[in-house]
KOLLUM-61945 format. One record per residue: chain; residue in three letters; x, y, z of N, C-alpha, C in turn; residue number from 1. Coordinates in pm, whole numbers. Each point is the difference from the previous one (the first is absolute). Example, Ala and Ser with C-alpha at 12.3 -4.5 7.8 and 13.67 -1.06 7.14 Angstrom:
! KOLLUM-61945
 ch  aa n_east n_north   n_up ca_east ca_north  ca_up c_east c_north   c_up   i
  A ALA   1319    -569    780     -89      119      0     90     120      0   1
  A SER    -35     105    -72      82      119      6    -77     109     73   2
! end
This chain:
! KOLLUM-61945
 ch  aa n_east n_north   n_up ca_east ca_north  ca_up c_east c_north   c_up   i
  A UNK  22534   24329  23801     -69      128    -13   -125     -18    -86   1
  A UNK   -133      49     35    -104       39    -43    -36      58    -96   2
  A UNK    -25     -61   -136     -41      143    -82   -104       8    -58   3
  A UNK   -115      94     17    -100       24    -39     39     -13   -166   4
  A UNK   -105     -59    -26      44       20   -223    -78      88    -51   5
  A UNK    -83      58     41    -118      140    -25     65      76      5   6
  A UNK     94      28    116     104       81    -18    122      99   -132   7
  A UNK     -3    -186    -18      95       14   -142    -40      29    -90   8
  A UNK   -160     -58    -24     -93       34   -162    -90      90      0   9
  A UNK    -22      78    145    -117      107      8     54      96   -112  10
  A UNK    -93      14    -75       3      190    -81   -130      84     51  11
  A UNK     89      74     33    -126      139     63     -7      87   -104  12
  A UNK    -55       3   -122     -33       41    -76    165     -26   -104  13
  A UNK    -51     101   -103     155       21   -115    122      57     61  14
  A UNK     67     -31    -54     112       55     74     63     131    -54  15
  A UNK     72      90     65      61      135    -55     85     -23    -42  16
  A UNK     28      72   -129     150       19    -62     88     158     15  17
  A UNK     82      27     22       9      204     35    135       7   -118  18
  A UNK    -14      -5    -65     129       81   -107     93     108     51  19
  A UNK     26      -9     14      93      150     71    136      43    -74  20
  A UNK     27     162     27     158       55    -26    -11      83     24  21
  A UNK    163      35     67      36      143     58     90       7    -80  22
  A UNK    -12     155     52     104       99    -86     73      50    111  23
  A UNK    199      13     -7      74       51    119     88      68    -51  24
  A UNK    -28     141    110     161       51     -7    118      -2     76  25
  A UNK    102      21     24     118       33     81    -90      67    141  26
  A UNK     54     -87     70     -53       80    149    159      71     33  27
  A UNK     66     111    -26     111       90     30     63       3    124  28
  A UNK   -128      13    101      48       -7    135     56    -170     86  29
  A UNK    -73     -34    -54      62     -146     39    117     -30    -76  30
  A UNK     27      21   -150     124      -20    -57     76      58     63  31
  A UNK     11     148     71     119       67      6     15     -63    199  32
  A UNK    -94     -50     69      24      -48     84     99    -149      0  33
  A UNK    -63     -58   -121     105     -141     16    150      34    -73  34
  A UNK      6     127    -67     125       40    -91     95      19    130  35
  A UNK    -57     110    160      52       10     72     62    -113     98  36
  A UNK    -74    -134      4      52     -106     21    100    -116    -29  37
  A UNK     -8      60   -127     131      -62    -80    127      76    -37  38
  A UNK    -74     149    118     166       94    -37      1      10   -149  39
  A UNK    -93      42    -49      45       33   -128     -3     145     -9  40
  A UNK    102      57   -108      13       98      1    -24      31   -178  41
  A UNK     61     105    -50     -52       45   -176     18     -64    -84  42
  A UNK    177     -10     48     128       14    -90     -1    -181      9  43
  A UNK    -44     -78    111      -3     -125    -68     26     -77    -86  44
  A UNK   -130       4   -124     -53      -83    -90     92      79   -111  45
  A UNK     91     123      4      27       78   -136    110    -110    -31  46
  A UNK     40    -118     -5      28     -105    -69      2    -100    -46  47
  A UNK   -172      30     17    -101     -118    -66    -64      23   -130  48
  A UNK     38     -63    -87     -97      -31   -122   -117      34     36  49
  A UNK   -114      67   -136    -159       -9     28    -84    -125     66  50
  A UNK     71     -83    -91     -20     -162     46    -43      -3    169  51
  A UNK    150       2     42      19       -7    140    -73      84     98  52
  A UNK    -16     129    -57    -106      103     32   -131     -48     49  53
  A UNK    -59     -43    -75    -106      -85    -49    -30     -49    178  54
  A UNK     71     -98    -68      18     -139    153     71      -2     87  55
  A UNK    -24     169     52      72       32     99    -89      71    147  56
  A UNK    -30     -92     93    -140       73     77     69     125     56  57
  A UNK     71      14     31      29      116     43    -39     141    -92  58
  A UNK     30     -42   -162      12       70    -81   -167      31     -8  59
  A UNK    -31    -103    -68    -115      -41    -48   -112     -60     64  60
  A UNK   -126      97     67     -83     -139     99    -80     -65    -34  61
  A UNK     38    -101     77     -26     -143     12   -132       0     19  62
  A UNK   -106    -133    -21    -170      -13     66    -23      52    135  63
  A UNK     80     -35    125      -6       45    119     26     151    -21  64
  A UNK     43      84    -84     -31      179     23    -58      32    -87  65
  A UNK   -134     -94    -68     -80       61    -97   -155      39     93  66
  A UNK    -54      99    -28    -167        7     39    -85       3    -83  67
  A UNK   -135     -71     50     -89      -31    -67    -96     149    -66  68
  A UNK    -41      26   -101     -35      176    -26   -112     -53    -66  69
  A UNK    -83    -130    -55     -44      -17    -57   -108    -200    -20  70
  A UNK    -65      -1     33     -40     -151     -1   -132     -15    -96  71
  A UNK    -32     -89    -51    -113      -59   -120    -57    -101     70  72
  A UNK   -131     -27     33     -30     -182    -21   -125      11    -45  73
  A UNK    -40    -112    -94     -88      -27    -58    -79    -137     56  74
  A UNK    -90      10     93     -93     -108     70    -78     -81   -121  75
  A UNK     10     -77    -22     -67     -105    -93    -57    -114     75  76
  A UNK    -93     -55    -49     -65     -124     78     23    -138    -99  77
  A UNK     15    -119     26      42     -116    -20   -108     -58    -56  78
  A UNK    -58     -26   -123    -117      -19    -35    -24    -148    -61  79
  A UNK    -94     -57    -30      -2     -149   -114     25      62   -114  80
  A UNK    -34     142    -14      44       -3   -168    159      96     -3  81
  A UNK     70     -34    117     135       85     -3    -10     114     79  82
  A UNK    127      84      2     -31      107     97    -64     130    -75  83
  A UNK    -59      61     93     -98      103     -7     62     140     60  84
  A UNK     24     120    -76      26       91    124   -118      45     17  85
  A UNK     13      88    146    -118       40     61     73     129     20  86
  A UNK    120      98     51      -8       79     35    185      52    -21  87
  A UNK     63     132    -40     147       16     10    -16      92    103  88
  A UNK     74      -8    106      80      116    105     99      80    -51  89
  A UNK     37      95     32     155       79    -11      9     116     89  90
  A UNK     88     -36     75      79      135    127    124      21    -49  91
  A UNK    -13     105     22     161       69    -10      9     157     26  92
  A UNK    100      21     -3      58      152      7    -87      81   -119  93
  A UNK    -57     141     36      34       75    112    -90     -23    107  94
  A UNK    -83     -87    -36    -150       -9    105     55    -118    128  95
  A UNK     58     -88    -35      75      -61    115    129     -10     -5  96
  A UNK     45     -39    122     191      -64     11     -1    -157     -8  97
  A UNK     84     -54     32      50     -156     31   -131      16     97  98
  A UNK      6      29    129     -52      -71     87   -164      14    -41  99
  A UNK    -43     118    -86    -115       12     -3    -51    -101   -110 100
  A UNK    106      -8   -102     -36     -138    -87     20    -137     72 101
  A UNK     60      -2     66      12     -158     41   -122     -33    101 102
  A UNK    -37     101     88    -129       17     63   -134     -35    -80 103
  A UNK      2      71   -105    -132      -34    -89     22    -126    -39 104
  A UNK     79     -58    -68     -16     -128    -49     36    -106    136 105
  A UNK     36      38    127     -33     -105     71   -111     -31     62 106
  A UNK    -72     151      8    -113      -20     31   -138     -61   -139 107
  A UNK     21      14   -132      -5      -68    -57    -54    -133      8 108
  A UNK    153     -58      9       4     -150    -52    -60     -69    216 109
  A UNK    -39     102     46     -21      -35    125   -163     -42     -1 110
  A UNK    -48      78    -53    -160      -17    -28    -45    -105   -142 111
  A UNK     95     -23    -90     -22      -94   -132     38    -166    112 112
  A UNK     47     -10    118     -63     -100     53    197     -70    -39 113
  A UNK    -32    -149     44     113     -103    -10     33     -75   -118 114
  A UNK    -69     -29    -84       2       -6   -119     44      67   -139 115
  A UNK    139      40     45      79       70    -82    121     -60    -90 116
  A UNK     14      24    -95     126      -75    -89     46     134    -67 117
  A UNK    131      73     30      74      137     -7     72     -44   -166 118
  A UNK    -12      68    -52      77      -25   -176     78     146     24 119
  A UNK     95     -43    -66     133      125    -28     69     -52   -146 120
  A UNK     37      86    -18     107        8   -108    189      -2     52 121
  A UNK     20    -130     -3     148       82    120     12      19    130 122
  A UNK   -121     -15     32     -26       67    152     55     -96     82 123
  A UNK     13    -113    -13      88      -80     87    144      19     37 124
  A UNK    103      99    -99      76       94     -6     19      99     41 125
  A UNK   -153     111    -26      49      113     42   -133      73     77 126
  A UNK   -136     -10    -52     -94       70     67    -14     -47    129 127
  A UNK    -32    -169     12     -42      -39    159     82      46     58 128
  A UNK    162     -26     12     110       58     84      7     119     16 129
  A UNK    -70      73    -51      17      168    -18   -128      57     84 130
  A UNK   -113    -102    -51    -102       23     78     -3     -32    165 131
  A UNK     -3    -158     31      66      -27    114     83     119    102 132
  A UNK    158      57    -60      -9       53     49    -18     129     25 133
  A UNK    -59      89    -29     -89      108    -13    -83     -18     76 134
  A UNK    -99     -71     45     -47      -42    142     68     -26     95 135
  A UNK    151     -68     17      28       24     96     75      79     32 136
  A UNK     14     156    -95      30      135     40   -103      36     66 137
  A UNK   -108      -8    -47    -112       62     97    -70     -39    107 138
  A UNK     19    -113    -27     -81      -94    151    -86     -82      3 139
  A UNK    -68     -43   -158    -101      -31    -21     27    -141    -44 140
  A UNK   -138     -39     85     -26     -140     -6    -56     -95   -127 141
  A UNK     54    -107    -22     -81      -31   -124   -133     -34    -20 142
  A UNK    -70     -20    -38    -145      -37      2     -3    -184     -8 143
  A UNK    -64     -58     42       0     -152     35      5     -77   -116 144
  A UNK    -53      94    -92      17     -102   -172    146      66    -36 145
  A UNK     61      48     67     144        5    -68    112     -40     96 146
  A UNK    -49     -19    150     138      -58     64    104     -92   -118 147
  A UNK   -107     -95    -49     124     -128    -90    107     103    -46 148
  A UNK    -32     100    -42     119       78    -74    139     -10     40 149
  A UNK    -22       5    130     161        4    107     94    -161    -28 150
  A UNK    -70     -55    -62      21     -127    -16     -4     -24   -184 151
  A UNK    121     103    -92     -28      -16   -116     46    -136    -79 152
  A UNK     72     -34     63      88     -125    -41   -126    -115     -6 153
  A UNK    -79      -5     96    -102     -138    -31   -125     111    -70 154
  A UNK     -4     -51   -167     -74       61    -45   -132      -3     30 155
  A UNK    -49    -139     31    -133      -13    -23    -86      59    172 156
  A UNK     91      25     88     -49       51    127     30     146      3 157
  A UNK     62      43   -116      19      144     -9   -158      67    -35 158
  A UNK    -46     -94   -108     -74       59    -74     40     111    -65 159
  A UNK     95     -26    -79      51      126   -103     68     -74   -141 160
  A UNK    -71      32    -97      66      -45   -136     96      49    -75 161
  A UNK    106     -31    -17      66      130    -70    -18     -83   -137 162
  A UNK    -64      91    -91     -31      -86   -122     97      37   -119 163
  A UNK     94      53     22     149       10    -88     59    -177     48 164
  A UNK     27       9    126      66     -127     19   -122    -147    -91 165
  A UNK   -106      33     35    -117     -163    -44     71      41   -156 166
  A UNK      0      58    -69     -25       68   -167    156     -66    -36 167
  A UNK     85      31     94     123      -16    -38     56    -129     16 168
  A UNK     10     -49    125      38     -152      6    157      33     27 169
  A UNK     30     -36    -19     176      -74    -66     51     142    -48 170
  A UNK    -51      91    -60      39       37   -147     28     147     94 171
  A UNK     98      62    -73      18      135     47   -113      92     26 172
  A UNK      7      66    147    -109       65     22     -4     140   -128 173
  A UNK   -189      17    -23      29       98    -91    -77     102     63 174
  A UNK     -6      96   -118     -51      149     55   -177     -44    -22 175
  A UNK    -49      87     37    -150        1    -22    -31      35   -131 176
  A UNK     85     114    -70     -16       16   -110     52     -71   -118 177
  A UNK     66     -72     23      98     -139    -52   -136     -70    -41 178
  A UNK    -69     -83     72    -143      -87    -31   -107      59      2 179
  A UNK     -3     115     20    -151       66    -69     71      40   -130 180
  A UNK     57     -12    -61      29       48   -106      9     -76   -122 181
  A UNK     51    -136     81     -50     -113    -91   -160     -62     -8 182
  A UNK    -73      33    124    -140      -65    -58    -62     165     11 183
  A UNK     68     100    -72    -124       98    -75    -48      83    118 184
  A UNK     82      22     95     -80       45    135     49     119      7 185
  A UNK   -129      81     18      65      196     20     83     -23     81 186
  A UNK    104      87     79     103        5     88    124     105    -28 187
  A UNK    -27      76    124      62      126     11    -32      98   -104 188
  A UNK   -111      70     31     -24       52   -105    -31     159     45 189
  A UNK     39      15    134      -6      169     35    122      86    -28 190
  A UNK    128    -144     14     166       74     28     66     -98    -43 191
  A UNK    123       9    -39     119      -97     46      7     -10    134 192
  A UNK     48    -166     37     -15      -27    147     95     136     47 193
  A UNK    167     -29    -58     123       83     66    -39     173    -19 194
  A UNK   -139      58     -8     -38      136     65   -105      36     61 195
  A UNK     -9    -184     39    -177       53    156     80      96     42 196
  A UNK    114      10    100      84       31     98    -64     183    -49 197
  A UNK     89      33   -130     -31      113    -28   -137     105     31 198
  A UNK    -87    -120    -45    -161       19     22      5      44    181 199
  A UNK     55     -60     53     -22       -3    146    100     151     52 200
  A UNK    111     -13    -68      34      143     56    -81     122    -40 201
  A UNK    -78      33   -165     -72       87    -11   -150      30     60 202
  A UNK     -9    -135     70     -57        2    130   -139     -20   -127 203
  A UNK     -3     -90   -125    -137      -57    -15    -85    -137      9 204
  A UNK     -5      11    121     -41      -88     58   -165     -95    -93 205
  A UNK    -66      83   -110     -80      -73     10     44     -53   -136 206
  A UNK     99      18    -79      90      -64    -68     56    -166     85 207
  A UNK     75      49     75      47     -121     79   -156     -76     30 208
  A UNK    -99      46     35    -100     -112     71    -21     -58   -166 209
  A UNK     14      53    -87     -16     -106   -179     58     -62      7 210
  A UNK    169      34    -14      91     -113     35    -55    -166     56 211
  A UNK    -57     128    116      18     -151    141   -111    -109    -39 212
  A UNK    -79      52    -63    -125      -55    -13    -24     -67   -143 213
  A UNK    107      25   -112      32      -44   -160     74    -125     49 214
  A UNK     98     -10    125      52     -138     25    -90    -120     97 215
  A UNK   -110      67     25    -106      -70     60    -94     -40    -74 216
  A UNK    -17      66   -123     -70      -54   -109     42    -123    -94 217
  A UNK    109      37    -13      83     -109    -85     35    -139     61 218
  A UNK     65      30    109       4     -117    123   -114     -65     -1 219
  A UNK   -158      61     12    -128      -91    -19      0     -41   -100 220
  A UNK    -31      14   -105      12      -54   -137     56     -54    -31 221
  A UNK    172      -6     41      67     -150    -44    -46    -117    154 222
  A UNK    -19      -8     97     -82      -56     85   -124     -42    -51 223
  A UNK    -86      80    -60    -103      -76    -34     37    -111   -184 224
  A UNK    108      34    -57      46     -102    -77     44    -129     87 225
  A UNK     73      55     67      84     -104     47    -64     -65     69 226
  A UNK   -130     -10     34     -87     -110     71    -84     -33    -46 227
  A UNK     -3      79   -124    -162      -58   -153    159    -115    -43 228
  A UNK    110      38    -55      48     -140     11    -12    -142     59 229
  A UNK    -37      30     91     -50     -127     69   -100     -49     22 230
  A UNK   -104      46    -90    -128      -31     -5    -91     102    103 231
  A UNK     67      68     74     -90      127     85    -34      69   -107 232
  A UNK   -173      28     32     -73       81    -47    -10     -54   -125 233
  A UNK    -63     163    -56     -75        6   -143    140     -16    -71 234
  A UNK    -44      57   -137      99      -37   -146     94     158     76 235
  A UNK    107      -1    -70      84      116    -17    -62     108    -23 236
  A UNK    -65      -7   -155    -100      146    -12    -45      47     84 237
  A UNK    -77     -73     90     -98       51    133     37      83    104 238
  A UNK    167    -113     43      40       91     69    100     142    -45 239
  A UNK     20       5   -101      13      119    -86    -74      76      9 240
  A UNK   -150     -38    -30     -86      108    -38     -8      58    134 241
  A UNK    -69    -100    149       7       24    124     77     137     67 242
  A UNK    125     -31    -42      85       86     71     -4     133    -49 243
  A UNK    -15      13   -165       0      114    -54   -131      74      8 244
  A UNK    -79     -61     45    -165       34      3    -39     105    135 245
  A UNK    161    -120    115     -42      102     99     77      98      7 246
  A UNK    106      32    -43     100       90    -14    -77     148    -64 247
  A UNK    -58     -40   -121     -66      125    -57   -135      19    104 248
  A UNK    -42     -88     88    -142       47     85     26     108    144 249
  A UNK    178     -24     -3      12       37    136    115      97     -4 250
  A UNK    102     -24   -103     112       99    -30     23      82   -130 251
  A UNK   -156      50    -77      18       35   -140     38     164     39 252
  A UNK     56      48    132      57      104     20    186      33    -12 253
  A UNK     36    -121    -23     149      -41     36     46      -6   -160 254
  A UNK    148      45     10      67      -27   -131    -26    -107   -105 255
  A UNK     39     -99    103       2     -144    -60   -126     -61   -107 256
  A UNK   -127      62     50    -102      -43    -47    -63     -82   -100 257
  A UNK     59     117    -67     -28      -14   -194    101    -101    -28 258
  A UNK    108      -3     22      68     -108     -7    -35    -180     35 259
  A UNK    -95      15    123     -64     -112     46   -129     -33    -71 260
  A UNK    -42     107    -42    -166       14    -78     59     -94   -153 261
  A UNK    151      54    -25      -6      -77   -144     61    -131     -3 262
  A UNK     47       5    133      12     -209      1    -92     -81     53 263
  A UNK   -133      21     53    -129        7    -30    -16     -68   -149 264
  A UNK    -14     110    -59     -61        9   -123     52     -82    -76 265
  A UNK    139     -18     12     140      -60   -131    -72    -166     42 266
  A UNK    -24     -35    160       4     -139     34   -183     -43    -32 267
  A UNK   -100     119     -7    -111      -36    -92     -9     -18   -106 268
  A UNK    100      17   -106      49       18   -123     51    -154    -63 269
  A UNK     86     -13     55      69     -133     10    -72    -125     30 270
  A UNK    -65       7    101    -132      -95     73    -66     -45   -127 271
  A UNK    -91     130    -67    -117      -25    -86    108     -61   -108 272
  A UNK    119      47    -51      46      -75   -109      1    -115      2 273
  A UNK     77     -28    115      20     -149     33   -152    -111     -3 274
  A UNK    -86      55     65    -125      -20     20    -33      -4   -189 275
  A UNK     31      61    -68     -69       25   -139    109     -95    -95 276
  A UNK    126     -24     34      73      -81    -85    -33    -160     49 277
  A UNK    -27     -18    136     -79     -116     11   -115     -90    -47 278
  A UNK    -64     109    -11    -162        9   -103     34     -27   -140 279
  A UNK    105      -1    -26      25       51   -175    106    -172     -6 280
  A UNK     21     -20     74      76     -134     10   -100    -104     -9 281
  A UNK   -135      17     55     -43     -116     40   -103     -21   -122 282
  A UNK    -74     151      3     -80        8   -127     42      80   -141 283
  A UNK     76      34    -77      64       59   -105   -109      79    -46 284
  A UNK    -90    -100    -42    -138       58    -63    -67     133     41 285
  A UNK     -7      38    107     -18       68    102     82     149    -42 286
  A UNK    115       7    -53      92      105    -22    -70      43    -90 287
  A UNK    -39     -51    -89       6       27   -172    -71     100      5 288
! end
């Protein structure tokens, strides 16, 4: 077999990065359709522990009877000096459904071209599968930079990162707020995760789009650590300052804000010290 090698090393410009997260609730009608399949009836589970409750699909639904009410992605471009965002999306309820969100972002990532690398938090768990199928409730086709998806098991033809698993390794998977919390990273800062749900029954939806969009923030930011580790891009500060720079240019309407404005500030703070205890190391004289 033949293989062109231009093929293999062409770059058509930088490449895209899309951050993404959804937010889901209980789809009811499909639960109480598969409850009817399993003959389940009330009185069932009344001799099950909460426990058992829990981890009980009948009881409790499962990813396959959750719907999508809510999606985030943040388009960033792949730069020499690290990634760059350029732009955040967010659909959701009441202005769209599942199909009207999954529509926008396929049409989306349909026009940002083939050059896509999908980052999630988990999502190798629970959003792609949730997303996935939610399109194929509705009918909709994937866009050509996401066929790999159907194919999550071979990561690198998926084109999808789940960057809990790179972060984690070996080691018990953690929460998002678990490691933003150790390197200083805002996170969750509209709700406790266990009362989006609530948010969604009082039907405030532009609560939930904070949510959706505070775990799309954080997800970038430990992403852009986790690849300044490896010598991608500028220093840490930068991409600190970066992210928080665009956050207040584009979302200083949103809860979260001020919160992002002052880790900004805390990581300009720190920078110049460091920057000033260096100076004071090399030249003493200089302090006095």
């Amino acid at each position: 077999m033949k293989i062109d090698p231009s093929r293999l090393w062409k770059t058509n410009g930088p490449r895209t990065v899309v951050v993404l997260d959804g937010e889901f609730r209980y789809d009811e009608a499909a639960h109480a359709r598969y409850q009817a399949a399993e003959r389940f009836v009330p009185s069932d589970p009344i001799s099950q522990s909460p426990r058992e409750a829990r981890n009980d699909p009948r009881v409790t639904p499962r990813w396959p009877c959750h719907q999508l009410v809510t999606l985030s992605w943040l388009v960033m471009i792949d730069c020499e000096d690290g990634l760059r965002p350029i732009r955040l999306e967010t659909r959701g309820l009441p202005e769209q459904d599942e199909r009207g969100i999954l529509t926008a972002f396929f049409a989306d990532m349909a026009q940002l071209g083939e050059r896509i690398e999908l980052v999630t938090w988990g999502g190798f768990h629970t959003d792609i599968p949730q997303i996935l199928l939610g399109a194929m409730t509705h009918g909709l086709r994937l866009p050509p930079a996401l066929a790999g998806l159907r194919s999550p098991w071979r990561r690198d033809a998926s084109r999808h990162t789940d960057l809990m698993s790179e972060v984690a390794g070996g080691a018990n998977p953690p929460h998002l707020a678990e490691v933003a919390s150790r390197l200083r990273i805002p996170v969750k800062l509209t709700c406790r995760p266990d009362l989006v749900s609530r948010l969604m029954g009082l039907g405030k939806w532009s609560s939930v789009r904070a949510v959706c969009e505070g775990d799309v923030w954080t997800t970038s930011m430990i992403l852009m650590l986790w690849r300044q580790l490896g010598g991608d891009g500028e220093s840490a500060f930068e991409m600190k300052h970066r992210l928080a720079s665009f956050i207040a240019a584009t979302c200083s309407h949103r809860p979260y804000a001020a919160d992002w404005a002052r880790f900004g500030e805390d990581a300009a703070r720190a920078a110049f010290a460091h920057e000033a205890g260096k100076m004071a190391a090399i030249a003493p004289h200089l302090s006095d």
